[in-house]
Backbone as JSON Lines, residues from 0, in Angstrom:
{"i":0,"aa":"X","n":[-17.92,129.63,169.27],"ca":[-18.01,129.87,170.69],"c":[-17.13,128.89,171.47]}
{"i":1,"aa":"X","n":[-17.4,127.8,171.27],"ca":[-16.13,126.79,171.78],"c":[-14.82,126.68,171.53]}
{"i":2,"aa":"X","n":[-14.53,127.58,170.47],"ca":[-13.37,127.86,170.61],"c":[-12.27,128.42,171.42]}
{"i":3,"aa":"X","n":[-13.49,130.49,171.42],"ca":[-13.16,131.07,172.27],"c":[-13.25,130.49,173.97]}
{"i":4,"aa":"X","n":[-14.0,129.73,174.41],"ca":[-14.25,129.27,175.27],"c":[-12.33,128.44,175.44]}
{"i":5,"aa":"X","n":[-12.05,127.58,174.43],"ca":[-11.13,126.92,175.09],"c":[-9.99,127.67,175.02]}
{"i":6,"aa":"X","n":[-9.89,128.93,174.55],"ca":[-8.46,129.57,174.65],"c":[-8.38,130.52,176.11]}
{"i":7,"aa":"X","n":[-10.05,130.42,176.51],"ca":[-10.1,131.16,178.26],"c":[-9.13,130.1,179.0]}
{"i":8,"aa":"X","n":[-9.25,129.04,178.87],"ca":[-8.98,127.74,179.74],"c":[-7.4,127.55,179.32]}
{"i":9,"aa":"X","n":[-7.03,127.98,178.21],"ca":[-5.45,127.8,177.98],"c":[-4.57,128.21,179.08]}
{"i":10,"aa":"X","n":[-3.49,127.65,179.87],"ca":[-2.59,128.48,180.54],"c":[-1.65,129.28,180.0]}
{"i":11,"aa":"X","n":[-1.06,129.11,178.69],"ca":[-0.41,130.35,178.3],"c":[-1.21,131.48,178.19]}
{"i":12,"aa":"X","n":[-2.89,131.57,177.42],"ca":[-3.45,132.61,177.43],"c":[-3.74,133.55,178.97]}
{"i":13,"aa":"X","n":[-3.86,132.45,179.85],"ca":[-4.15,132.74,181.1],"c":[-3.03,133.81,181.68]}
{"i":14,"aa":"X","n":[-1.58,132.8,181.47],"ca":[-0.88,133.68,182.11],"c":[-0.31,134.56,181.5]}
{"i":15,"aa":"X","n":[-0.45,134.83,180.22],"ca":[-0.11,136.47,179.4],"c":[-1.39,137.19,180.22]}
{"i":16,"aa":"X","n":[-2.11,137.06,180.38],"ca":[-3.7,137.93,180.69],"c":[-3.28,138.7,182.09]}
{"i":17,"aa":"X","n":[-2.49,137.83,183.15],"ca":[-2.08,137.8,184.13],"c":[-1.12,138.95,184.6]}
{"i":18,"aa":"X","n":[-0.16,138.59,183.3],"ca":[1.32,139.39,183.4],"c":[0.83,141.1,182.45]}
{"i":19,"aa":"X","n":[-0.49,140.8,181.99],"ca":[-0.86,142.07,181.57],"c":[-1.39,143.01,182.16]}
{"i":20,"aa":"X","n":[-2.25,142.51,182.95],"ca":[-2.96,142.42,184.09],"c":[-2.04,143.26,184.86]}
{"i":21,"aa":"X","n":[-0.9,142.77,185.49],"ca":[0.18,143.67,186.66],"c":[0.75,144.6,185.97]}
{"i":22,"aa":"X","n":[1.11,144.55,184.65],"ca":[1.96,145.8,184.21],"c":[0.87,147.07,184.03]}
{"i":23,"aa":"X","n":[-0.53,146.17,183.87],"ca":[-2.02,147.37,184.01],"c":[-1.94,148.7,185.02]}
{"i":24,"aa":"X","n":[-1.79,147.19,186.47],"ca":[-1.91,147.86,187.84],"c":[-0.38,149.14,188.2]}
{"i":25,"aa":"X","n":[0.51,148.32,187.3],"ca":[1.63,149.18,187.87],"c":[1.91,150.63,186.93]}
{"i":26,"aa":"X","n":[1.36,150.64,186.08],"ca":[0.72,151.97,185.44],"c":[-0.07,152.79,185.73]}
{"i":27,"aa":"X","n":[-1.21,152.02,186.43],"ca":[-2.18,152.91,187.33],"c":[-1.93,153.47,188.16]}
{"i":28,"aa":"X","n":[-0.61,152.58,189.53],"ca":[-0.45,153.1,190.51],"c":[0.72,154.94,190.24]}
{"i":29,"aa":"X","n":[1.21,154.52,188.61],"ca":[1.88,155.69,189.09],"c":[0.83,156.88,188.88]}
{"i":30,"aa":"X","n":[0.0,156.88,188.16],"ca":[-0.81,157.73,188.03],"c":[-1.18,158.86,189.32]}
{"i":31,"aa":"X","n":[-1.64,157.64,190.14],"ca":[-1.32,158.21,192.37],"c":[-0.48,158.91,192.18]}
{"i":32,"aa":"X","n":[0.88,158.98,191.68],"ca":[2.02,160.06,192.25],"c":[1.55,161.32,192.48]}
{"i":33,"aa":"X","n":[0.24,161.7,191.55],"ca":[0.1,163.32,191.63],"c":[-0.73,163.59,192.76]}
{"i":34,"aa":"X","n":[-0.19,164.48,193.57],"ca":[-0.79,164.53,195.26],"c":[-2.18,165.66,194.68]}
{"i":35,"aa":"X","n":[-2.84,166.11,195.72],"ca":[-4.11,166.94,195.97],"c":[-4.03,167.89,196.85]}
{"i":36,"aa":"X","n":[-2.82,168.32,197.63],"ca":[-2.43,169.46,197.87],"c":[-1.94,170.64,196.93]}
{"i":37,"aa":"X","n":[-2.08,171.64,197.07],"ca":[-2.09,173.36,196.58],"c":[-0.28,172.8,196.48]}
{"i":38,"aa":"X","n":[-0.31,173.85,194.92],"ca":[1.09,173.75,194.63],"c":[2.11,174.79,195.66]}
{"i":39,"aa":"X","n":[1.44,175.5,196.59],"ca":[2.45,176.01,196.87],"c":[2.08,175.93,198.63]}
{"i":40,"aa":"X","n":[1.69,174.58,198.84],"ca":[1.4,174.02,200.19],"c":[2.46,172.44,200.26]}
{"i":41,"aa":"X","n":[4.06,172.99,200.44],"ca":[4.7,171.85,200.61],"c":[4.76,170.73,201.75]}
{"i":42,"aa":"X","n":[4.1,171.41,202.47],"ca":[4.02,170.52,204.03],"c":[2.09,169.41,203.28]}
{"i":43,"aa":"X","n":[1.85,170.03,202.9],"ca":[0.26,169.56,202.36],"c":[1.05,167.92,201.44]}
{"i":44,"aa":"X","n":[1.62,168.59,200.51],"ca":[2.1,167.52,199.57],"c":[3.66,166.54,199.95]}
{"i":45,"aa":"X","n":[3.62,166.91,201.24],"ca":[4.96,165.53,201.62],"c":[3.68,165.32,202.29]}
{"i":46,"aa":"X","n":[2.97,165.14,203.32],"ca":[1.96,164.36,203.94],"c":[0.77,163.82,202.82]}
{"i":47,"aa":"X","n":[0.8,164.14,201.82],"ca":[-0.06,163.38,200.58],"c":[0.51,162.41,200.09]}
{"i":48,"aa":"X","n":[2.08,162.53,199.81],"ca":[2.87,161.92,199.17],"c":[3.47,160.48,200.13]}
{"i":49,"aa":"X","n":[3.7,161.15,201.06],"ca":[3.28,159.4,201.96],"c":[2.27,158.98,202.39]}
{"i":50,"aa":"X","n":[1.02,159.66,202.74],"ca":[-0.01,159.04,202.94],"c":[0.26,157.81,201.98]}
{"i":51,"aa":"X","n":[-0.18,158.87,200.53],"ca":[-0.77,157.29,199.27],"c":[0.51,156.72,199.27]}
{"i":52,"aa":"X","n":[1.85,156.86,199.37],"ca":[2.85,155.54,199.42],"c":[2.74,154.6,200.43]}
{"i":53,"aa":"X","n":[2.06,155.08,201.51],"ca":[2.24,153.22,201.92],"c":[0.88,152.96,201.32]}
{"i":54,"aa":"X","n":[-0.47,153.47,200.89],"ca":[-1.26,152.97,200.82],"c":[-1.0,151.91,199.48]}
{"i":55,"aa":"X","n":[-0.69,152.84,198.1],"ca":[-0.34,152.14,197.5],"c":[1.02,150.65,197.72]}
{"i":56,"aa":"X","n":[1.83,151.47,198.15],"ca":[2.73,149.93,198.73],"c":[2.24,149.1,199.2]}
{"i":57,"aa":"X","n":[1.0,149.16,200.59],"ca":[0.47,147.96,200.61],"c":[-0.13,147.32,199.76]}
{"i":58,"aa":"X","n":[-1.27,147.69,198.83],"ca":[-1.81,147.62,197.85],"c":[-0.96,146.77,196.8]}
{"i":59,"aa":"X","n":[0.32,147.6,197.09],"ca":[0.74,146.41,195.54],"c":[1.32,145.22,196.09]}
{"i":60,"aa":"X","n":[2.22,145.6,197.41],"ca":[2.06,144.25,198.07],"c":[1.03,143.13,198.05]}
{"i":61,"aa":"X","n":[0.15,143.35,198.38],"ca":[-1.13,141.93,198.23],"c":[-1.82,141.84,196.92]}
{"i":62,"aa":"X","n":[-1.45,142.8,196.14],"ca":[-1.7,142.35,194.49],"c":[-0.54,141.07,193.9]}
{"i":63,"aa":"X","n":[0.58,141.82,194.0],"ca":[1.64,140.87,194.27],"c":[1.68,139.35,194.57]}
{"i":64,"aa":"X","n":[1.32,139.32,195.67],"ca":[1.33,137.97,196.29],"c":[0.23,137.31,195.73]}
{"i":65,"aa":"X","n":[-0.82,138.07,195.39],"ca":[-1.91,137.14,195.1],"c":[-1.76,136.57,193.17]}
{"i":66,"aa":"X","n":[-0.67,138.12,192.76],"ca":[0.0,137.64,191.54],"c":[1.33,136.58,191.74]}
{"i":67,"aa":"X","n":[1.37,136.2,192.36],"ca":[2.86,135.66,192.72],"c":[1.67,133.52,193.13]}
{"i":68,"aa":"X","n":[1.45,134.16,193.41],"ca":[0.08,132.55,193.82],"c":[-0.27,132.08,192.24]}
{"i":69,"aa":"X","n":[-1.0,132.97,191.87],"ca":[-1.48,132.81,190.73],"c":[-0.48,132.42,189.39]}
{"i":70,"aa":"X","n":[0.56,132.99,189.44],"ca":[1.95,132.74,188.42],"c":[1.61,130.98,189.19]}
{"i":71,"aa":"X","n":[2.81,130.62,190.03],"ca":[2.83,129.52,190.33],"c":[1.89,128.53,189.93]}
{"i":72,"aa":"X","n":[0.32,128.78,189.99],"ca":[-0.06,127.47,189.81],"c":[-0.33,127.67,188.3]}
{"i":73,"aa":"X","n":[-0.47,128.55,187.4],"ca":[-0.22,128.79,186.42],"c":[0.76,127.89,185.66]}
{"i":74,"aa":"X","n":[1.96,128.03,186.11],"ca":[3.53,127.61,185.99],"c":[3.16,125.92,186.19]}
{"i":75,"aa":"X","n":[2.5,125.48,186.89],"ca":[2.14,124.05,187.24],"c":[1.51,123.4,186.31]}
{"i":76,"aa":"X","n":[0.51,124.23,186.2],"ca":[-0.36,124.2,184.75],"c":[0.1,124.13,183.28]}
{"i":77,"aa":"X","n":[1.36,125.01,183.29],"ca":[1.97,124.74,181.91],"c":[2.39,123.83,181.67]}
{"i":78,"aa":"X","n":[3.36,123.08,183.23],"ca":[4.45,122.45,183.06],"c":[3.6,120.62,182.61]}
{"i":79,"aa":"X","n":[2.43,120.89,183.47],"ca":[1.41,119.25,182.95],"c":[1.02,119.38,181.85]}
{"i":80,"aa":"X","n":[0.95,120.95,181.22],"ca":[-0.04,120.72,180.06],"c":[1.19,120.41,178.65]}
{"i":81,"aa":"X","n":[2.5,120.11,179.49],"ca":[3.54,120.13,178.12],"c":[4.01,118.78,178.65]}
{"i":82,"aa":"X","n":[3.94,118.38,179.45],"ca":[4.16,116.95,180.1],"c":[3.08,115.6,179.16]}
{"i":83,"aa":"X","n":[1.91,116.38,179.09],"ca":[1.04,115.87,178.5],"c":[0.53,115.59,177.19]}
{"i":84,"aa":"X","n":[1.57,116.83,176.49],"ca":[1.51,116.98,174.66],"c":[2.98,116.21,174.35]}
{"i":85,"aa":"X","n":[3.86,115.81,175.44],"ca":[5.36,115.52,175.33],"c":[5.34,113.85,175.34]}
{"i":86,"aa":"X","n":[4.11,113.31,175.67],"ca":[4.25,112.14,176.66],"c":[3.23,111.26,175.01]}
């Protein structure tokens, strides 16, 4: 158990989990592409088709950033934890 416990706390494990994590989300989001308008209601499916694009765009926007936060201190984390096996 303490093992698994200390490979949660690793930052390389962390930030593979991370970078798996977004390529997750960016698979999901294409999934959204398929609208819910009648195939032969084209005015239905351009107003579906941007609705969910900005929704999703915002969406991945603040996934983003909050992945873009998270890299960084991550990145901080590596760089002491090799500072520290180096030293």
């Amino acid at each position: 158990m303490e093992e698994e416990s200390n490979i949660h706390n690793d930052p390389s494990f962390r930030l593979g989990t991370l970078v798996g994590r977004l390529q997750a989300v960016r698979d999901m989001m294409a999934l959204f592409a398929m609208g819910e308008a009648a195939d032969d209601d084209l005015d239905g499916q351009m107003k579906d088709i941007v609705r969910r694009q900005a929704a999703i765009a915002l969406w991945l926007e603040q996934a983003q950033t909050e992945c873009d936060a998270r890299w960084e201190r991550l990145l901080s984390e590596l760089r002491e934890q090799e500072g520290e096996d180096g030293a």
